[in-house]
C-alpha positions in Angstrom: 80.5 83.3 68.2 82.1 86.3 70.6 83.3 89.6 68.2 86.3 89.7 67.4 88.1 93.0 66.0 90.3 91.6 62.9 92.3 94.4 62.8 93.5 94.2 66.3 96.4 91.8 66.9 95.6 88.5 69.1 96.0 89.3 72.7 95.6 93.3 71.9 93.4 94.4 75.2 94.5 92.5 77.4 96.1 93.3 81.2 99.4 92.8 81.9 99.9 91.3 85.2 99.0 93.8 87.5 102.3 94.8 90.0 101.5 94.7 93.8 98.7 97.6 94.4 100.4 98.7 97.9 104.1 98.8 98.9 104.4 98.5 102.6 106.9 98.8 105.5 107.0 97.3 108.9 108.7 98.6 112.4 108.1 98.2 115.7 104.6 97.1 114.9 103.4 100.5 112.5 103.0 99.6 109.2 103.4 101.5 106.9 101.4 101.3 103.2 101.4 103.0 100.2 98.2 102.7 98.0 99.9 102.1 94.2 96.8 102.4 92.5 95.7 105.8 94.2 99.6 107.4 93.6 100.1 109.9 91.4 103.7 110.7 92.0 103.0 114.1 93.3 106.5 113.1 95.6 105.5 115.3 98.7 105.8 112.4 100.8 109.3 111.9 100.1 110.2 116.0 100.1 108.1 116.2 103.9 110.2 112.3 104.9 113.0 111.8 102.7 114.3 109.1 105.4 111.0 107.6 105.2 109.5 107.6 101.0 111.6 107.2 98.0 109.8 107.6 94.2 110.4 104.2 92.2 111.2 103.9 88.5 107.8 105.0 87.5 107.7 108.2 90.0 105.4 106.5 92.7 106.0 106.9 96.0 107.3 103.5 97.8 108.1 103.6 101.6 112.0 102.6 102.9 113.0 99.8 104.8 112.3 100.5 108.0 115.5 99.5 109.8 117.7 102.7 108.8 115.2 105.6 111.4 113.2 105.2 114.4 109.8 103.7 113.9 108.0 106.4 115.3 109.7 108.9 113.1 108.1 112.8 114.1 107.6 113.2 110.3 105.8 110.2 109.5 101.9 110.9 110.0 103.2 114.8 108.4 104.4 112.7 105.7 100.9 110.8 105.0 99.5 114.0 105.3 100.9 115.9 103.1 100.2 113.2 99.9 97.3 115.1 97.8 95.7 112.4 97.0 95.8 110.3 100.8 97.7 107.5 99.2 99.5 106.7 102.4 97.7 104.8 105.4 99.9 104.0 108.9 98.6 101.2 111.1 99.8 101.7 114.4 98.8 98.7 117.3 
């Protein structure tokens, strides 16, 4: 018979379902991804590129559509570089 904790409500324990680990954004073949379970919301991404990151809800950094800047933004690699904890990967072709 597996232990079970009577004082702990059914269910108690148990993962939600996990939101998407990596938000990502696509131009002119660079992709752009942003590692959700590596953020911490330090937001230096989005004060280095605030044309390029945004913080969500919960303070992580999420990358913006692509359409609204050139997709090989000057800032963009200076952006990845500045995130303390190297949340941020571009694939270029």
């Amino acid at each position: 018979m597996p232990d079970v904790n009577e004082n702990e409500p059914a269910g108690a324990g148990t993962a939600a379902e996990p939101e998407a680990a990596a938000r990502t954004a696509t131009a002119a073949g660079i992709r752009v991804e942003v590692d959700r379970d590596r953020c911490i919301g330090a937001g230096q991404c989005a004060l280095t590129a605030p044309t390029l990151f945004t913080q969500d809800d919960d303070g992580l950094s999420e990358p913006l559509p692509r359409a609204s800047h050139p997709p090989r933004h000057p800032l963009l690699h200076e952006a990845a570089r500045a995130c303390p904890v190297t949340a941020i990967t571009v694939h270029e072709p």
